[in-house]
Each structure stands twice: as C-alpha cells, then as structure tokens.
C-alpha positions as CSV (number, residue, x, y, z in Angstrom):
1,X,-192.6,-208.4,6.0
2,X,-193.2,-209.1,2.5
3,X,-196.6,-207.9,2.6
4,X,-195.8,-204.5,4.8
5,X,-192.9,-203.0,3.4
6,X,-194.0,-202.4,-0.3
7,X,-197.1,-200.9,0.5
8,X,-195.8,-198.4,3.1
9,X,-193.4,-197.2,0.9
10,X,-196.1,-197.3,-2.2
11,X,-198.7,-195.0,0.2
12,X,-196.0,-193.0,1.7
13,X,-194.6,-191.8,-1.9
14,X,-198.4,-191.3,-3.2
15,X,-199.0,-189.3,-0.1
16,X,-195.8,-187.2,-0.5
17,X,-196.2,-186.5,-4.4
18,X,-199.9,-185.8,-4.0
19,X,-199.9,-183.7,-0.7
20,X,-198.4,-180.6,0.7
21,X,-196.6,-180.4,3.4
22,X,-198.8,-179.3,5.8
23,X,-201.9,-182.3,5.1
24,X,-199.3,-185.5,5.4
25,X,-201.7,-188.1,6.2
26,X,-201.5,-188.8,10.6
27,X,-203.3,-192.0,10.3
28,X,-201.9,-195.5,10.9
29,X,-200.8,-196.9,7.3
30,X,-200.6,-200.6,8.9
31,X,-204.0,-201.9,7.2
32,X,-203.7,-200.3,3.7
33,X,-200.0,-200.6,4.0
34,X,-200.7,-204.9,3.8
35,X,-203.3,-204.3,1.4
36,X,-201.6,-202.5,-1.1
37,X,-198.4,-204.6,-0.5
38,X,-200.6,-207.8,-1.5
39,X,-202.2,-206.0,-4.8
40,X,-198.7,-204.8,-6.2
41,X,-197.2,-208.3,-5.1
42,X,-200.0,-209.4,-7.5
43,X,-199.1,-207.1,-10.3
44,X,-195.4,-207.4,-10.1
45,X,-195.5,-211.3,-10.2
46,X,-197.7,-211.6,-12.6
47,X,-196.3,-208.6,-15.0
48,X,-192.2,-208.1,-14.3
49,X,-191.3,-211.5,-13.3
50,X,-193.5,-213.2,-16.0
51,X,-191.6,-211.0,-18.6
52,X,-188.5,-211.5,-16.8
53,X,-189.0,-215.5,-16.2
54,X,-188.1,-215.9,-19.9
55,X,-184.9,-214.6,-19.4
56,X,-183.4,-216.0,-16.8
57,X,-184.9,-217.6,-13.7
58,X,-186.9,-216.2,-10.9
59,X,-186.1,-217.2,-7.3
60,X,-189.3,-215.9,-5.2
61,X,-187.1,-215.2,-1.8
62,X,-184.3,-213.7,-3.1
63,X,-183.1,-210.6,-1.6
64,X,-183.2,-209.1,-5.0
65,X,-186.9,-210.2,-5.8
66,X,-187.9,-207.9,-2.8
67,X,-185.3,-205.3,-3.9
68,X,-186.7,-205.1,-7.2
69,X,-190.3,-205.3,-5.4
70,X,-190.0,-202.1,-3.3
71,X,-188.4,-200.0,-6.4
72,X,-191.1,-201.3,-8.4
73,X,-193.6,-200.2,-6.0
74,X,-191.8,-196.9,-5.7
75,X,-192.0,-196.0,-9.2
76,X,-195.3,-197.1,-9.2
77,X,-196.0,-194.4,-6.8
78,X,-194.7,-191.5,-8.4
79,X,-195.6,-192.1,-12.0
80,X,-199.4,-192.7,-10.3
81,X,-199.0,-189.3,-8.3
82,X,-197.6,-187.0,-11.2
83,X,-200.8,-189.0,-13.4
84,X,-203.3,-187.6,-10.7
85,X,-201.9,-184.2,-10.0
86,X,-202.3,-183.9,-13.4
87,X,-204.4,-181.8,-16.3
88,X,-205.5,-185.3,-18.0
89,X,-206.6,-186.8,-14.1
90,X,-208.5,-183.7,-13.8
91,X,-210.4,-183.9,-17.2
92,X,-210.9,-187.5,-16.6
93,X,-212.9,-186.9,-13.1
94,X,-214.7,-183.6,-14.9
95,X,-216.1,-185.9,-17.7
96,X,-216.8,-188.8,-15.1
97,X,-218.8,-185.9,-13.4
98,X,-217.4,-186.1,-10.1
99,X,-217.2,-182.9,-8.5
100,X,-214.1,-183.0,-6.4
101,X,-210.8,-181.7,-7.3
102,X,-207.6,-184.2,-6.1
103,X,-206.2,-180.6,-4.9
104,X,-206.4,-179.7,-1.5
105,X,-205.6,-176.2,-2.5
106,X,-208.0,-174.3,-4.6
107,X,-206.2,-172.4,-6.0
108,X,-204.2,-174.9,-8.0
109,X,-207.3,-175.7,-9.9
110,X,-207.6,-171.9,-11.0
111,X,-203.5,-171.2,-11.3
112,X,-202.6,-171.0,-14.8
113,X,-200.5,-169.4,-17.2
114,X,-202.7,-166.6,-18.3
115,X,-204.8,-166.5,-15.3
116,X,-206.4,-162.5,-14.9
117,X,-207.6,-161.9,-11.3
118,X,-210.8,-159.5,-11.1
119,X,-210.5,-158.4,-7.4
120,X,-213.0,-156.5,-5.5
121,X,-212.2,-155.0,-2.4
122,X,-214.3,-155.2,1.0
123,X,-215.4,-151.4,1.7
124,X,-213.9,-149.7,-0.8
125,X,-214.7,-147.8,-4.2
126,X,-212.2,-150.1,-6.7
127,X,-211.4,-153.3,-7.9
128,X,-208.1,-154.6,-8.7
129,X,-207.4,-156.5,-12.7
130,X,-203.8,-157.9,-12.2
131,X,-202.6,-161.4,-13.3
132,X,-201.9,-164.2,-10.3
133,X,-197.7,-164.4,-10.1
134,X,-197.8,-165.8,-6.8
135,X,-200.0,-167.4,-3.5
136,X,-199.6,-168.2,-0.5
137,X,-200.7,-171.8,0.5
138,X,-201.6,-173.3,3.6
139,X,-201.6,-170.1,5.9
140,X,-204.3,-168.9,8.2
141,X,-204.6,-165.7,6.5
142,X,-203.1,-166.2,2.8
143,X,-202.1,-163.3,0.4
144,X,-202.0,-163.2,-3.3
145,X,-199.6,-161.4,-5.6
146,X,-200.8,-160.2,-8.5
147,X,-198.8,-158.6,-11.5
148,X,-199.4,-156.2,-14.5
149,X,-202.4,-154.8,-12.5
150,X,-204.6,-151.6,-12.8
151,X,-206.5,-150.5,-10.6
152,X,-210.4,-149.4,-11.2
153,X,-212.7,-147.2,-9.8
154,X,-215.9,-149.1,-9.5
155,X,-218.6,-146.4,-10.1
156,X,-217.1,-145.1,-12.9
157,X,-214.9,-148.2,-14.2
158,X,-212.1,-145.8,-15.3
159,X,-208.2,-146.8,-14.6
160,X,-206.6,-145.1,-12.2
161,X,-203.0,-143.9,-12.9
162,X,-200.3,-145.7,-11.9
163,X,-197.0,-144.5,-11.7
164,X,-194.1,-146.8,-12.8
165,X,-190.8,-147.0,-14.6
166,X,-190.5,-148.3,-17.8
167,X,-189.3,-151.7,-17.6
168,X,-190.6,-152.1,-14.0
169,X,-192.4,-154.7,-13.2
170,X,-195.1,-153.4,-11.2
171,X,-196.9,-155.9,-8.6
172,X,-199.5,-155.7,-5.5
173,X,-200.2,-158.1,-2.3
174,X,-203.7,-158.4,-1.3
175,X,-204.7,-160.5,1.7
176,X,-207.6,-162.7,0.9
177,X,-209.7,-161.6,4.2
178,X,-209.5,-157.9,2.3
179,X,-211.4,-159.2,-0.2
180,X,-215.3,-159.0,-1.5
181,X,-214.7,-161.8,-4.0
182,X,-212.8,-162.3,-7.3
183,X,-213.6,-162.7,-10.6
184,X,-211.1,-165.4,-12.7
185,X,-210.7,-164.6,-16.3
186,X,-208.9,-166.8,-18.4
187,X,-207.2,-164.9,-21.2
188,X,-207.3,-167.9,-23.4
189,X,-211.0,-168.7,-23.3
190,X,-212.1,-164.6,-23.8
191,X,-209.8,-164.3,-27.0
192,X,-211.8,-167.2,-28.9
C-alpha cells in the first residue's frame, strides 16, 4: 500500500489540474501509480522528514507519516499542474525548442487578453475583426464568440455599418466549420 496510494492520488490530481474534462486519462494508473509513489517516498523522506527529524522524532509506520505522505503528494500535484499550465512552462518548452503545447486545446495557447480575431468566411464577400470573449471547447462542431467586431467587405476592405445602441455591447457567434481561416492579431505586439 505504501507504494500505491501516493502515486494514484499524485497522477490523478496532475491529470485533473492539467486536463479537461472530456480527455481524463482511461488507462490503468497501477504501474506509474507504484512508480511515482516510490520517487515521492524518496523525496519526502529525504526532504520533510529530514527537516522535520530535528524536531521531534520520525516513526516511519505511523499513521501520520502516510497521512502527511499522501497530502504531501497532493500538493505536489497541484502546485506541479498550475507550474505546467502555465505562461513560464510554456516559455520554458519554446526556448527548449520543443514544439508541443501541454494544451490539448489550441485555442488556449492563442486566448489572451487582447486577442483580435481576423475571420474569413467560407463563400462569402467579408471577413469578420472582432476580439475572442468566448469558445467553445471539446465539441464536435465548436463556435466562437467574438466581441467589439466589424464586419468588412473583402474586395473593397470598407466597414460595413453596424447598427447598435450606445452602451451595447455588440457580439457575433461563428461556427468554426463556417470558416476559411483566421488571422490572430495580438494588440500588444502591433502597438510596439
């Protein structure tokens, strides 16, 4: 047990920080479940109860050794699966030059604050600027939302008029099998 039990609940945790809901992992956990559970017994014997074993003293079979084992292993986890979902993860495997994204989504790579959507629609005569407010994940056929958007003729590249109330918040759906392809603009980079 004490080489199962930390490690399944190390890999579940990682699994259920760094995953949606709909790519949860189906394979058995047994083997990296005792794998894992022997490399953080390593690390917490050597790092918490070392620190600890000046304080008071350590009994190895305790009920509260393993309690303090599977929280440890638990935080563990989640700091490590916030660290990779994260900007600083990201620029780490860019400068490493490996050209995967931990995201399973792409569109959480290109979702930002100040994130413009150039979209150009299959088999008609505009193009859609708007910036992305929401999208829809995991679905067969996904949609985006885009806000603060004008619409363009594409021969011409004039604005056509849209009508709204001042104050209004004006915002269109587009399904992505509607679409020719998109241009990302990132407000931020253009201003410099």
């Amino acid at each position: 047990m004490s080489y199962l039990v930390q490690g399944y609940c190390f890999i579940s945790v990682f699994i259920f920080i760094t995953k949606d809901s709909n790519d949860r992992t189906k394979t058995s956990l047994l083997l990296p479940s005792v794998t894992t559970s022997y490399i953080l017994k390593l690390v917490y014997d050597k790092t918490i109860i070392l620190l600890l074993q000046k304080a008071i003293v350590v009994n190895f079979n305790s009920a509260w050794y393993y309690i303090g084992l599977i929280l440890f292993s638990i935080i563990l986890a989640y700091l490590l699966g916030i660290f990779v979902l994260s900007k600083p993860f990201n620029t780490i495997l860019v400068n490493l030059h490996v050209p995967h994204s931990i995201n399973s989504n792409f569109w959480l790579d290109i979702y930002k604050s100040g994130t413009w959507l150039n979209v150009y629609l299959k088999g008609q005569d505009v193009n859609i600027l708007g910036q992305i407010k929401y999208i829809e994940e995991n679905q067969r056929n996904p949609y985006v939302c885009l806000s603060n958007y004008s619409i363009y003729d594409k021969r011409t590249g004039e604005e056509q008029t849209i009508t709204v109330q001042e104050n209004e918040e004006h915002s269109i759906i587009l399904e992505l099998k509607d679409i020719e392809y998109i241009k990302v603009i990132d407000i931020k980079k253009t201003s410099r």
